[in-house]
N, C-alpha and C positions, 0 to 999 in steps of 0.2 A: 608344901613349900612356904606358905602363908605361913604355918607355926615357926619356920626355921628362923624365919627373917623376924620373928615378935610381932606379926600380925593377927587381929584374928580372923578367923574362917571367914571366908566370901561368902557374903547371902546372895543366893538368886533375886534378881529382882523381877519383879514382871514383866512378860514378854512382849505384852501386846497384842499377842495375837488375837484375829477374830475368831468364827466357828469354822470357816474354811481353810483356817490356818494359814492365813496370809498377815502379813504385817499390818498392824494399822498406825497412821498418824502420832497417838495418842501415848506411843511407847513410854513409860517409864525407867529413870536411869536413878542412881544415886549418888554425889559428891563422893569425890574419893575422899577419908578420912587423914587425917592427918595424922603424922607420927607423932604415935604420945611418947612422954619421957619416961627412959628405964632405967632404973637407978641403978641396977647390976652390970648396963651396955659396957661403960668404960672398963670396967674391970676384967671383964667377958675380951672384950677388947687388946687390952694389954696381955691376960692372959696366950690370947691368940700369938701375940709378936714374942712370948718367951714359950712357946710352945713350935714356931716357925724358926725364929732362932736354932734353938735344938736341936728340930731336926737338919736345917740350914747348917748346923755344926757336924752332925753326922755322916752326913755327905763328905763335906772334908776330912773327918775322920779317915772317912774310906779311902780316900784318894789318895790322904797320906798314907798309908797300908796296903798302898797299893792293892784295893779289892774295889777295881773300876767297873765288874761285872755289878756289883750292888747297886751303881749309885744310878740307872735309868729305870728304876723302880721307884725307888727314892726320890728323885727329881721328879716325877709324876705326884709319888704323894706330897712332895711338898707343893708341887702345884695346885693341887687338889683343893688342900686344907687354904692357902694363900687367896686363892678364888675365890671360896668360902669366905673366908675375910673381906675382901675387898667389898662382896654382894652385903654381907651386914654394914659394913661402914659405912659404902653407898648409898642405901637405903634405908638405913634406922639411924644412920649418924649426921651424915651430911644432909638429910634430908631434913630433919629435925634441925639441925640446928642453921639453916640455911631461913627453915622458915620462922624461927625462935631470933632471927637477927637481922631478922628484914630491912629494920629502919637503919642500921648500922655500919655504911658503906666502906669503913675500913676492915672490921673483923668479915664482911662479907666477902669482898679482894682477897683477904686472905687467906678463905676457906675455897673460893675458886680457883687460887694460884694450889692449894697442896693437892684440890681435885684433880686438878690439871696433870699436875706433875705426877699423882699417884698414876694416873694413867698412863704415859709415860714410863714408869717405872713397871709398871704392870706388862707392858710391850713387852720390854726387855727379857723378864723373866722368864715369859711366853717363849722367847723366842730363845733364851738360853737354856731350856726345857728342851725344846726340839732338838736346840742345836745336837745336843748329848745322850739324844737316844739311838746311842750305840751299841752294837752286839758286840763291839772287841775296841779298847783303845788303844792305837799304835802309839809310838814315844810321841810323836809332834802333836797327838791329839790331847796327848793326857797332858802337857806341856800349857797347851793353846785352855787346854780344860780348869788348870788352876789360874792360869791367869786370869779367865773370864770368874771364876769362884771369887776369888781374892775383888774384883772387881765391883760383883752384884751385889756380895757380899758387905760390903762396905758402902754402898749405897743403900742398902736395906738397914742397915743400923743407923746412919747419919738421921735417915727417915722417918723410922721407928722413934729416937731421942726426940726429931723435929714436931714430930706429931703427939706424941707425949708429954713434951713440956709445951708448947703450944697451940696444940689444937684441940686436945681431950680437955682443957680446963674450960672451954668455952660451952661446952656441953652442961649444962644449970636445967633445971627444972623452971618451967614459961613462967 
């Protein structure tokens, strides 16, 4: 999991223990490391929202094709890959550049408000993922189903431009 997220591998560190193999006082621990800067994230990154897009588009695809049996597979995998995303931004983006702008209290408001809000949007998702995993969709659902598409949809792009033009430039080497 450490290599997914561009970390490297956990060292053990020593246990402490005595010879009776009880805990002692004297434990040692290590500072967690900081996230160093990767010069392929952002791209890696963007690649992710035109690759979510995509498949984000296929979906509708089907629905216009009326082939609604496909898309609660498809919704899973986009959830899937979408989660993936969020856990690298989270963690190698926001994390880095949160502590790369410390001093900085208006680009830090601003990385708290798109954290904010990605989470947020990440609800939604979640929970338009559920909503449509269905075995059969009757008229009202497929009806209720492009509306909610046409919906997330377009929140996901607004997002995607918002954090593209303003928040992946803030990402610099320390």
């Amino acid at each position: 999991m450490r290599r997914l997220i561009g970390q490297p591998p956990e060292r053990q560190a020593p246990t402490g223990r005595n010879d009776a193999g009880s805990a002692t006082l004297g434990a040692i621990s290590t500072p967690a490391r900081p996230i160093a800067y990767d010069a392929g994230l952002v791209p890696t990154l963007k690649q992710d929202h035109h690759d979510l897009v995509a498949l984000f588009s296929e979906i509708g695809s089907c629905a216009k094709l009326d082939r609604f049996e496909d898309i609660p597979m498809l919704l899973t995998r986009f959830k899937m890959n979408f989660e993936a995303h969020l856990i690298a931004e989270n963690v190698r983006f926001y994390n880095y550049v949160e502590r790369a702008l410390e001093g900085d209290s208006e680009n830090t408001m601003l990385i708290r408000s798109f954290r904010r809000e990605m989470n947020a949007i990440a609800r939604g998702v979640v929970d338009f993922v559920k909503k449509y995993q269905l075995t059969g969709f009757d008229a009202g659902e497929r009806a209720a189903f492009l509306e909610d598409y046409r919906n997330v949809g377009d929140l996901l792009a607004q997002r995607i431009q918002r954090e593209e033009a303003s928040l992946y430039p803030l990402y610099q080497p320390a």
